[in-house]
C-alpha positions in Angstrom: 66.9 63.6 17.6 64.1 65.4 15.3 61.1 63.7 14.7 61.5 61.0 11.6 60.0 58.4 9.6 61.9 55.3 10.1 61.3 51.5 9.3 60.8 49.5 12.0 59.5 45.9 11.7 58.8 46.1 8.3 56.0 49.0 9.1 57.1 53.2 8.4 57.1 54.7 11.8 57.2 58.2 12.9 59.7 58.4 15.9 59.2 61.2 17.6 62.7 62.7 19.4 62.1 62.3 23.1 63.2 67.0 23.2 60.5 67.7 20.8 57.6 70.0 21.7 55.0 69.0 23.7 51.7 67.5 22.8 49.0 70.0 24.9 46.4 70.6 22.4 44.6 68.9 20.1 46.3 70.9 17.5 49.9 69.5 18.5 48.0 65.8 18.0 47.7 67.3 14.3 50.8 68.7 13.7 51.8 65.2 14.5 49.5 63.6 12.4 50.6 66.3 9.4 54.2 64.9 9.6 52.6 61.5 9.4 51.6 61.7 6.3 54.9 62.1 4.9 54.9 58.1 4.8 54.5 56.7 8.4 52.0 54.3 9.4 52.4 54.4 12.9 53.3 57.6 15.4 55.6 56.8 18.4 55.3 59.7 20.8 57.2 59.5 23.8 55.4 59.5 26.8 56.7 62.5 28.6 56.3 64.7 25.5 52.8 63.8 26.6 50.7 66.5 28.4 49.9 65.3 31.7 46.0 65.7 31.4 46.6 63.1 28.5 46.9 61.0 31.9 44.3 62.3 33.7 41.0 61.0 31.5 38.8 63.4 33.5 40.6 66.2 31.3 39.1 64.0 28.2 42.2 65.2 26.0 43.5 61.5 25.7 40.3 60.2 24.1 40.2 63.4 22.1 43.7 62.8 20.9 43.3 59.5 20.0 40.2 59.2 18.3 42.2 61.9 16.4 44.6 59.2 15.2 41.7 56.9 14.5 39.9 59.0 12.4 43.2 59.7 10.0 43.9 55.5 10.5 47.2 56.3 12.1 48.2 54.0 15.0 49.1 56.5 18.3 52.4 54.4 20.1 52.7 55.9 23.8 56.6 54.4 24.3 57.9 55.4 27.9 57.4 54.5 31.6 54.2 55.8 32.4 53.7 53.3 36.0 53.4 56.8 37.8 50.1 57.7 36.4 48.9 54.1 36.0 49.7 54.0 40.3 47.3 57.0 40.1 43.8 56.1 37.8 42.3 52.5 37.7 40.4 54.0 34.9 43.6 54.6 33.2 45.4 51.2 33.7 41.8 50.0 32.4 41.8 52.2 29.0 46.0 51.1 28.5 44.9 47.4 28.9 42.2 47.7 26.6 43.7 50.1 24.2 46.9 47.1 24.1 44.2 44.5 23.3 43.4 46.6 19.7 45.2 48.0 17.2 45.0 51.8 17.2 46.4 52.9 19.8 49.3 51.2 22.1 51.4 52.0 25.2 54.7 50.1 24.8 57.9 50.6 27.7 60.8 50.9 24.6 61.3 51.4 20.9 62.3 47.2 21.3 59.1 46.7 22.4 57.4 48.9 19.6 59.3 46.2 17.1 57.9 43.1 19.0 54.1 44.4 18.6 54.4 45.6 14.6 55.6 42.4 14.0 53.5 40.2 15.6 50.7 42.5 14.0 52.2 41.8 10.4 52.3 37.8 11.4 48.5 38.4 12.0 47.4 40.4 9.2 50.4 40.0 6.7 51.8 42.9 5.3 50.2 45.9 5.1 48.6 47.2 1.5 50.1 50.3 0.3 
């Protein structure tokens, strides 16, 4: 599946296909955000499309990444299993738990999961202006 802009919960997200190219440099971040702007509100980005040293925050490419996404007011979705290198980095189980508490950038297990959180974010805020 290519990446597309699909509705989900009422909100246009970019689904990214789970044998789409990796995301290892910032640039790849912007390429994503580039096909963002097509319409989508939200980027879901599965998590082993993911460079590993987006898991490592020593590397510093996951904060680089998604302050990227903040600046352009895109919301980053990390959908996938990532327990392995939340076993690995307290520092990393800290940033997902905090990141999950806000609004710009979340790490959900499923699509289904994706829905549940865009719309109890639309109950919160109503519907987004556009």
């Amino acid at each position: 599946m290519p990446d597309v802009v699909r509705e989900r919960a009422g909100v246009p997200v970019l689904v990214c296909g789970p044998d789409g190219p990796s995301v290892a440099t910032e640039q790849d971040a912007l390429d994503l955000i580039g096909a963002a702007f097509l319409g989508a509100e939200v980027v879901a980005v599965p998590a082993h499309r993911l460079d590993p040293s987006f898991f490592s925050l020593g590397s510093r490419f996951a904060g680089e990444v998604m302050q990227k996404f903040v600046n352009y007011r895109l919301r980053l979705v990390v959908v996938g299993d990532i327990s392995r290198h939340l076993a690995a980095s307290a520092a990393l189980r800290a940033l997902v738990d905090e990141s999950n508490q806000a609004g710009h950038v979340w790490f959900v297990p499923d699509l289904d999961a994706l829905d549940d959180r865009l719309r109890a974010a639309t109950r919160r805020t109503g519907p987004a202006a556009g």
